[in-house]
N, C-alpha and C positions, 0 to 999 in steps of 0.2 A: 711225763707225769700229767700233762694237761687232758692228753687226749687219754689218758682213764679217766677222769674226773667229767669230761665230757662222753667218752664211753657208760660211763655210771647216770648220766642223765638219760641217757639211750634209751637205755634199761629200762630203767623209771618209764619212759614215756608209753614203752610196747608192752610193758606189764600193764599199765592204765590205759590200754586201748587208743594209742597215740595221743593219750588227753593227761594237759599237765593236771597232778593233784592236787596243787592250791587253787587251781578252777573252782572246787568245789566249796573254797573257803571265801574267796573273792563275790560270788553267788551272792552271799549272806547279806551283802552290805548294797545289793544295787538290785533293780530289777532290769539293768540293759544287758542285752544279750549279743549285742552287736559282736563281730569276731574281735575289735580291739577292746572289748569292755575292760579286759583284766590284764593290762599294759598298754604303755607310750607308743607301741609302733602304731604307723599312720596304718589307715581300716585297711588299702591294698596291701602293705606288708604284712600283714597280720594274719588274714587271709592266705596266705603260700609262705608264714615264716620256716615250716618244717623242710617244703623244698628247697627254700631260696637258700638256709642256714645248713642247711643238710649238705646240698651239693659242697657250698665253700669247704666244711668239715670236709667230705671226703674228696676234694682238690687238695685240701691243704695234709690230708693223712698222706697219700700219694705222692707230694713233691718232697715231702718228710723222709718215707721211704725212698723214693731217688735218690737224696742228698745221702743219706744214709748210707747207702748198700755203695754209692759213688767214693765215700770218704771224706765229705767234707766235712 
């Protein structure tokens, strides 16, 4: 169930040109533009969260299905 729920943000993000759409509301309230202006991760993570969070997502889809199709 998780990984629709994260599938459904997927969506979301390639529908919006890989740009989250509360960016647009976060804007309102700041003139910083830095890549972490609109969340806690530190400015390097922030900068490559779609690769760094993305890869783990499709690691962890991957050993899902192993564990799966194996029977555990």
């Amino acid at each position: 169930m998780l990984v629709g729920v994260v599938s459904v943000e997927v969506i979301v993000l390639i529908a919006n040109r890989l740009r989250c759409p509360l960016t647009d509301v976060a804007t309102r309230f700041t003139d910083d533009r830095r890549d972490n202006f609109d969340s806690y991760l530190p400015l390097w993570l922030a900068r490559h969260n779609k690769i760094t969070f993305g890869s783990l997502f499709g690691v962890d889809v991957v050993l899902t299905a192993v564990r799966w199709m194996a029977g555990d």
